[in-house]
C-alpha positions in Angstrom: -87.3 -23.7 53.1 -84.5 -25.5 54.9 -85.5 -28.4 57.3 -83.8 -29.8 60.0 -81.8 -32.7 59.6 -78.3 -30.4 59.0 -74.7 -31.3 60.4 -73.6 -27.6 60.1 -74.9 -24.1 59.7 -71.8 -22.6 58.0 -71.6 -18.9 58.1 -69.4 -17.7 55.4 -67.1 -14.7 56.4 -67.6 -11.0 55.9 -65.7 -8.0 57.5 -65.2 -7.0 60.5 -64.4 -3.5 62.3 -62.3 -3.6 65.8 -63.6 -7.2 66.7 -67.5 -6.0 65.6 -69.0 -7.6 62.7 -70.2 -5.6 60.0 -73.7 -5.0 58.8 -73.5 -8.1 56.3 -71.7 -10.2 59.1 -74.2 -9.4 61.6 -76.9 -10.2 59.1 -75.4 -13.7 58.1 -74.9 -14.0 62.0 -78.3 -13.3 62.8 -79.7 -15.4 60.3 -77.4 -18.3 61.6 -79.1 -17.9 65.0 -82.1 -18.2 63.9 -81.7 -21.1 61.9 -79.6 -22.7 65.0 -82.4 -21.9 67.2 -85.3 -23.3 65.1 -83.3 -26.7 65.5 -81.7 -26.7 62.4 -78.3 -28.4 63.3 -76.5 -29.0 66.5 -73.4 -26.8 65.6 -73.0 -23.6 63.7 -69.0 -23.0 62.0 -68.3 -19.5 61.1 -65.3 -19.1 58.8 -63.3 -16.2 57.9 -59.9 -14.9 58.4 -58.2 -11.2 59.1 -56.9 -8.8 56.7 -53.1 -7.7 57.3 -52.7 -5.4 60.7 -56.3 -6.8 61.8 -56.2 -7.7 65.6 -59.2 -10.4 65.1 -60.6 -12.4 62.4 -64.1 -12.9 61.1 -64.5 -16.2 62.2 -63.5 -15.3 66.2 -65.3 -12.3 65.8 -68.5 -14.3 64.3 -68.1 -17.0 67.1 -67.8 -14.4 70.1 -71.2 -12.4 68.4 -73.0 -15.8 69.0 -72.0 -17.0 72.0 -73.2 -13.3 73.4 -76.5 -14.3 71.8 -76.7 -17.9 73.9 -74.8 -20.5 71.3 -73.2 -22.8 73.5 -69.1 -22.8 72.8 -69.1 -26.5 72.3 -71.3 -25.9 69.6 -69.6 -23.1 68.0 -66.4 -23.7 65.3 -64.5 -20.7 64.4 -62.3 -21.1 61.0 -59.8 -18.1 62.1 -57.1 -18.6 58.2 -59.4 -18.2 55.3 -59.2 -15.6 53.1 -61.9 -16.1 50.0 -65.0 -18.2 50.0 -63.6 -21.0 48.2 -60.8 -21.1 51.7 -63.4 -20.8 54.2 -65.1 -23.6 52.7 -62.1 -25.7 51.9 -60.4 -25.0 55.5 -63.3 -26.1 57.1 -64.1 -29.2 55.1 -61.9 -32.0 57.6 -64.5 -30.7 60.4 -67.7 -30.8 58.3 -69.9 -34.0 58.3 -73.2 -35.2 56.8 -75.5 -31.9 55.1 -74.3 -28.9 55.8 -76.6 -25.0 55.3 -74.4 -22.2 54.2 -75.6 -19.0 55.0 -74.9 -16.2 53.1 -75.9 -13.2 50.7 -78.8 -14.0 48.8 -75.7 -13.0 45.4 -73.1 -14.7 46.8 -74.7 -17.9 47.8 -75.3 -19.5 44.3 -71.1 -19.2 43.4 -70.7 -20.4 47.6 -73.1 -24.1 46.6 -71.0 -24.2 43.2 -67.7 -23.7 45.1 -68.8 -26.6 48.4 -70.4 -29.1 46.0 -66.9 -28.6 44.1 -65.1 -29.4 47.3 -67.5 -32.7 47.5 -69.5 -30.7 50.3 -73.2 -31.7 50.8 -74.4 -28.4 50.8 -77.7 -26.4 50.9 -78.1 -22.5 51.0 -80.2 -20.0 53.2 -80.0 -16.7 51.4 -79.7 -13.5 53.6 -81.8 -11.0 52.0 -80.8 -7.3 52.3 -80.6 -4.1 49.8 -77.3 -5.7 47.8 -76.6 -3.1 44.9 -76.5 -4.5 41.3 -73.1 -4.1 40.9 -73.1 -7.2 43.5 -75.3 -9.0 41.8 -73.3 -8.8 38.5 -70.0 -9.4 40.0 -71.1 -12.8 41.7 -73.3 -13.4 38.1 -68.9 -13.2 36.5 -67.6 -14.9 38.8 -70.3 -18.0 38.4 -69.6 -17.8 34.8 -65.9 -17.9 35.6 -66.2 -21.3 37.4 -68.4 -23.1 35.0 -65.9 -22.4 32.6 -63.6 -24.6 34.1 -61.3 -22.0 35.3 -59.7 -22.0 38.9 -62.2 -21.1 41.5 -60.2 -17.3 42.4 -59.9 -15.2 39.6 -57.0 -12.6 40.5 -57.7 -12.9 43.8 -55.5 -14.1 46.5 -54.7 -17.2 45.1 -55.3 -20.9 45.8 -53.5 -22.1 49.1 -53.7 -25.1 51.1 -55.7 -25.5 54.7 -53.1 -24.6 57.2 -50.9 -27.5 58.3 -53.0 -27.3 61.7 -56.6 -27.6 59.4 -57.0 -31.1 60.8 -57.4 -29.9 63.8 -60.4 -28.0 65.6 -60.0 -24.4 64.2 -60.5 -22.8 67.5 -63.1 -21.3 69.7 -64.1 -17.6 70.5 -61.5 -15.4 71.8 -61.9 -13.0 74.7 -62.3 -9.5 74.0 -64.5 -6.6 72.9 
């Protein structure tokens, strides 16, 4: 069980519908919360981008969802560019310090620690439990097996790209909206 003592609670991204996160966003958020208010770390980052034609990203969506729930803006980073996991976690890296929680999928997380400590992250994992089909559970078993192979950390996805010229800079806070 995690102990305090974190720098981050990083929630990795999931989808969003209209500026609502869905079920496995609201469960990673949820989870984030709680670990946030059990005094886990100070700040909570939430990371994910927007598909093509979508008005607002994961990460702003995330951040706004918590904020409702009584987290603080100041303590609220929202990584509005990524696309994949291994982006989330490398467009958020310049605002990361010290140990860092990443919650996500109880499937997902093990190829989300490969992918941080690959990045030179100090990370940990909280797995969000849920009903995840097995077809879930195999693909993030391939994709594991892909990495330790050596091979590059997207496999026909959307590509390696570099943080965003501004990734130096704070990502952003909550928008306004629904």
């Amino acid at each position: 069980m995690a102990q305090p003592g974190y720098g981050w609670i990083v929630v990795l991204g999931a989808a969003q519908y209209g500026g609502r996160p869905s079920p496995a966003l609201e469960r990673r958020l949820e989870a984030a919360l709680a670990l946030y208010q059990r005094g886990l770390a100070p700040r909570v980052a939430v990371a994910g981008g927007g598909l093509p034609g979508d008005r607002y990203s994961e990460g702003e969506v995330g951040c706004r969802y918590l904020r409702s729930k009584g987290i603080p803006r100041e303590a609220l980073l929202c990584e509005t560019q990524s696309q994949t996991t291994y982006e989330n976690l490398l467009f958020l890296k310049p605002h990361l310090s010290g140990r860092i929680l990443l919650v996500t999928d109880a499937p997902h997380l093990p190829r989300a620690l490969f992918l941080a400590r690959l990045l030179g992250l100090k990370a940990e994992g909280h797995p969000v439990e849920g009903p995840y089909p097995l077809g879930y559970w195999l693909k993030e078993t391939l994709y594991r097996l892909w990495l330790y192979l050596g091979l590059k950390p997207l496999p026909g996805g959307h590509g390696l790209r570099n943080p965003p010229p501004d990734a130096s800079r704070s990502p952003g806070t909550p928008a306004k909206g629904p």
